[in-house]
Every structure is written in structure tokens, then in C-alpha cells.
Backbone as JSON Lines, residues from 0, in Angstrom:
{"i":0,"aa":"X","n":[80.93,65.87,-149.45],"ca":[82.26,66.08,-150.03],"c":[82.79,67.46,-149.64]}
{"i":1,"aa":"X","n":[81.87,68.45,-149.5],"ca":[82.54,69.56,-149.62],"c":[82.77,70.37,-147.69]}
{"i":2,"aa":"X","n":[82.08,69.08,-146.55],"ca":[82.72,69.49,-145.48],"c":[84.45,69.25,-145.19]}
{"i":3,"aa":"X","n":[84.44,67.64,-146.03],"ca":[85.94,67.15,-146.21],"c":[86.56,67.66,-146.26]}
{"i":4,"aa":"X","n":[86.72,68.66,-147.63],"ca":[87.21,69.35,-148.11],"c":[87.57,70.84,-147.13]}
{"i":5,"aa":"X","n":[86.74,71.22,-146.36],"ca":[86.41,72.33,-145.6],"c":[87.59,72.12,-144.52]}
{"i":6,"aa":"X","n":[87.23,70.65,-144.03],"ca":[88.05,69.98,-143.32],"c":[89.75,69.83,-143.3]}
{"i":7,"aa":"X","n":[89.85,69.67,-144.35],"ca":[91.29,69.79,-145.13],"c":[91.86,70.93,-144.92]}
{"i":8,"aa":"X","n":[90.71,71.9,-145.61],"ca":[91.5,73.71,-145.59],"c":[91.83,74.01,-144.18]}
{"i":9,"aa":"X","n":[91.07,73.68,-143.22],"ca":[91.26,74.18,-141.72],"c":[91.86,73.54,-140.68]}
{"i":10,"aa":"X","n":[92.63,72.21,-140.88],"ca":[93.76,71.85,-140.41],"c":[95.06,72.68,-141.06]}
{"i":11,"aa":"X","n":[96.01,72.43,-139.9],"ca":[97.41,72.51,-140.74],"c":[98.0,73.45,-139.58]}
{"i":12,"aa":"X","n":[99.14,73.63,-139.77],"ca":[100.15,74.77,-138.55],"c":[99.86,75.8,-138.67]}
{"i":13,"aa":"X","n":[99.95,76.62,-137.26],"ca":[100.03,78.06,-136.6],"c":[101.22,78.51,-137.13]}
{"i":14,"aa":"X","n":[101.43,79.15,-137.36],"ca":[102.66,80.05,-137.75],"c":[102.85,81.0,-137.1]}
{"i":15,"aa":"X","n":[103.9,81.44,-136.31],"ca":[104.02,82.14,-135.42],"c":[104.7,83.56,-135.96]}
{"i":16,"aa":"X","n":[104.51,84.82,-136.33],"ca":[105.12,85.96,-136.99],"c":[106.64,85.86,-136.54]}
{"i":17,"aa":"X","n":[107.11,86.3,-137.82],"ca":[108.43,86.57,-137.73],"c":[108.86,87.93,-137.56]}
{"i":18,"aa":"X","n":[109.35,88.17,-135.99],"ca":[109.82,89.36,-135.82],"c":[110.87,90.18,-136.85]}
{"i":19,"aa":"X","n":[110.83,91.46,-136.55],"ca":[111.47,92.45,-137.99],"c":[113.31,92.26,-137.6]}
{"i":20,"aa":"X","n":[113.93,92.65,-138.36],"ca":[115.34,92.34,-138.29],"c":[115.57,93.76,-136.62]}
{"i":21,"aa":"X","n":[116.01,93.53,-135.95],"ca":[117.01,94.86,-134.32],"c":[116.2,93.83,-133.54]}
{"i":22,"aa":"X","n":[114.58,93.19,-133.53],"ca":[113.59,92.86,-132.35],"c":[114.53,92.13,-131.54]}
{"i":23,"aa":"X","n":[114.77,92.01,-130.65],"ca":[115.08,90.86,-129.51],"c":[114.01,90.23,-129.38]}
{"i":24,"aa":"X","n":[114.06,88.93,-129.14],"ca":[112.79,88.03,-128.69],"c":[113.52,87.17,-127.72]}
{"i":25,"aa":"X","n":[113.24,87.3,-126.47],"ca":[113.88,86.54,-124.92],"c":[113.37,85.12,-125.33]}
{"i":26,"aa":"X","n":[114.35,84.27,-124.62],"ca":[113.95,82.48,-124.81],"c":[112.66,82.29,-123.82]}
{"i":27,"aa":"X","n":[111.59,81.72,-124.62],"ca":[110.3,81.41,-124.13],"c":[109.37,82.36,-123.89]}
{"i":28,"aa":"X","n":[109.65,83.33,-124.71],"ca":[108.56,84.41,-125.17],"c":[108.13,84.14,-126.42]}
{"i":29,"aa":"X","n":[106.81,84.43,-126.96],"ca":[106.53,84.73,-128.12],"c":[106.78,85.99,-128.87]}
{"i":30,"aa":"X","n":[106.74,86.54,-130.11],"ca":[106.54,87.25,-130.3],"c":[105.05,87.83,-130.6]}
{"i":31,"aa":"X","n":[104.65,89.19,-130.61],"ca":[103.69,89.73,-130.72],"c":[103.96,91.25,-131.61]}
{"i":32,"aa":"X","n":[103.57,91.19,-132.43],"ca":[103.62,92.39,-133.62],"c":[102.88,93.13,-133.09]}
{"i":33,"aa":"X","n":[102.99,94.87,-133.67],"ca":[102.49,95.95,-132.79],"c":[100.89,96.02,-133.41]}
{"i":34,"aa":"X","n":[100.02,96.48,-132.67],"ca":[98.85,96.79,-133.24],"c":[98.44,98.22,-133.04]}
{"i":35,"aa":"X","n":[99.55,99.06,-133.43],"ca":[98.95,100.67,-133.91],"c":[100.32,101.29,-134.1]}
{"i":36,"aa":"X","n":[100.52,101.93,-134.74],"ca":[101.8,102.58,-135.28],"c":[103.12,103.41,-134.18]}
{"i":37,"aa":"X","n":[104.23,103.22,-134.71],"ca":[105.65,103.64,-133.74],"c":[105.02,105.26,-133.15]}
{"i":38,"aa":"X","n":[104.9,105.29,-132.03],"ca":[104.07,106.73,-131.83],"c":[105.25,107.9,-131.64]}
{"i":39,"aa":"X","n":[106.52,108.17,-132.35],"ca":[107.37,109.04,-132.32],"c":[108.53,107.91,-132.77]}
{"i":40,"aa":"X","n":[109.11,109.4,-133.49],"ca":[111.31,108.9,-133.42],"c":[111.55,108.34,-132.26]}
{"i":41,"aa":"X","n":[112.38,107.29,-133.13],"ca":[113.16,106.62,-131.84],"c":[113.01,105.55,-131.02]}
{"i":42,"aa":"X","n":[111.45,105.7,-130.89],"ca":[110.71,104.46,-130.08],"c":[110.77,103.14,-131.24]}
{"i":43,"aa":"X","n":[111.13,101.82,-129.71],"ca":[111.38,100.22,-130.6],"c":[110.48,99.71,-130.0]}
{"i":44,"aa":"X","n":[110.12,98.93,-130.56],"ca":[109.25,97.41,-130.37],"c":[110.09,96.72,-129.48]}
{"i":45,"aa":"X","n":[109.57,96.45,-128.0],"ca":[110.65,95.77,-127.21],"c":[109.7,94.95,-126.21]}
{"i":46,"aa":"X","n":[110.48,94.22,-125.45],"ca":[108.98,92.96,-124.53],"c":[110.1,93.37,-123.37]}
{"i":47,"aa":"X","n":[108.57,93.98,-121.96],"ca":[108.52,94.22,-121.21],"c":[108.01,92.85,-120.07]}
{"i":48,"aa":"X","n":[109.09,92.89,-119.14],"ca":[109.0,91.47,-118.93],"c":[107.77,91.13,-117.96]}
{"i":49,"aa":"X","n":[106.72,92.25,-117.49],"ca":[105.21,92.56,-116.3],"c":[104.4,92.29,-117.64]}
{"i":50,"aa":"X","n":[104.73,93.4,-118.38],"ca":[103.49,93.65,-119.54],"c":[103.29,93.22,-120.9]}
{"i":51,"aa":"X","n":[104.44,92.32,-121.18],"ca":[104.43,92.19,-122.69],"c":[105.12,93.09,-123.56]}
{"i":52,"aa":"X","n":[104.89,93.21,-125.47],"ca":[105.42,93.84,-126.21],"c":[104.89,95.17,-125.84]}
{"i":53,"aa":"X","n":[105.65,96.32,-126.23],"ca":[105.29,97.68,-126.35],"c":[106.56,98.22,-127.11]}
{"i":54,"aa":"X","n":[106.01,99.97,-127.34],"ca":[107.22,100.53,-128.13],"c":[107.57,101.25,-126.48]}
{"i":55,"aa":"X","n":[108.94,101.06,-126.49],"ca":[109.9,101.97,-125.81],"c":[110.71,102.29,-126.87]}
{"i":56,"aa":"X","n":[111.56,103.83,-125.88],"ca":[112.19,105.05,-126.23],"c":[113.53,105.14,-125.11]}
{"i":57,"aa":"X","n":[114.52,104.82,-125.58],"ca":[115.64,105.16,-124.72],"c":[115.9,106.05,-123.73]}
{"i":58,"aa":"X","n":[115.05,107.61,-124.01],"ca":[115.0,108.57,-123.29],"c":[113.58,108.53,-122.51]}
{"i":59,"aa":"X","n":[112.81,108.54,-123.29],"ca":[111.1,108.43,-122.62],"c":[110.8,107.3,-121.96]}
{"i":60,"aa":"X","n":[111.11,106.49,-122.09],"ca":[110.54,105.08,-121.54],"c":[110.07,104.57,-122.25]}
{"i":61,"aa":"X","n":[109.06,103.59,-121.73],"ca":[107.98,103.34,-122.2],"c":[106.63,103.76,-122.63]}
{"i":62,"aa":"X","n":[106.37,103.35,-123.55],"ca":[105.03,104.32,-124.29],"c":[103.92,103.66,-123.44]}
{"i":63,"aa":"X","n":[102.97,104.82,-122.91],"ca":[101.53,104.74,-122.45],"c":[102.37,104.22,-120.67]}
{"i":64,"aa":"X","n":[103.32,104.55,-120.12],"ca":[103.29,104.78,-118.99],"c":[103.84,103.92,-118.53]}
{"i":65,"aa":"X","n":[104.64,102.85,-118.75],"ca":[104.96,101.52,-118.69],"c":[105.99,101.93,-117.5]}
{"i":66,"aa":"X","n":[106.36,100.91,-116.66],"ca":[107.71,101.38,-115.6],"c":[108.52,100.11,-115.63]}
């Protein structure tokens, strides 16, 4: 009874995160939430179309070297 049950809990839908209210998300991208904090003012959460999500900076670029 209680794999059934196990069974039950671990079906069901993926849920895909809901980006924060400014994000752009391009048609047939996913989104991907940041995994370590805005590293300065200014810098957004934006999808780089080589590398994926990262924070860019209007003036700096891209964070960690991105081109």
C-alpha cells in the first residue's frame, strides 16, 4: 500500500519558475532563475543567446566576462 501511495506523490507536473516582473523570456527559451546573488547596482537577469541566463549591466556587460 504504501509504494502506491509513494507512487501517487511522485507523479504529477513540472512546473516551470515564473520569471520576476522587467525578465524578458525570448519564444522557446526557458526560463532559468539565478543561482548566486545580483553581483552590483544595476545588473539584470537577462538570456544570452551562446550562453544562457546571466546578470548583465548596461555599462559593464556581462557579468563573469560574457561577450
Amino acid at each position: 500500500m504504501g509504494a502506491i501511495v509513494l507512487a501517487a506523490a511522485l507523479t504529477g507536473c513540472i512546473v516551470a519558475p515564473v520569471p520576476p516582473p522587467g525578465v524578458v523570456v525570448p519564444p522557446g527559451v526557458v526560463y532559468v532563475a539565478p543561482t548566486y546573488a545580483v553581483p552590483g547596482p544595476g545588473y539584470v537577469w537577462r538570456y544570452h543567446p551562446e550562453h544562457g541566463w546571466g546578470w548583465h549591466h548596461p555599462e559593464s556587460g556581462w557579468h563573469r566576462g560574457w561577450r
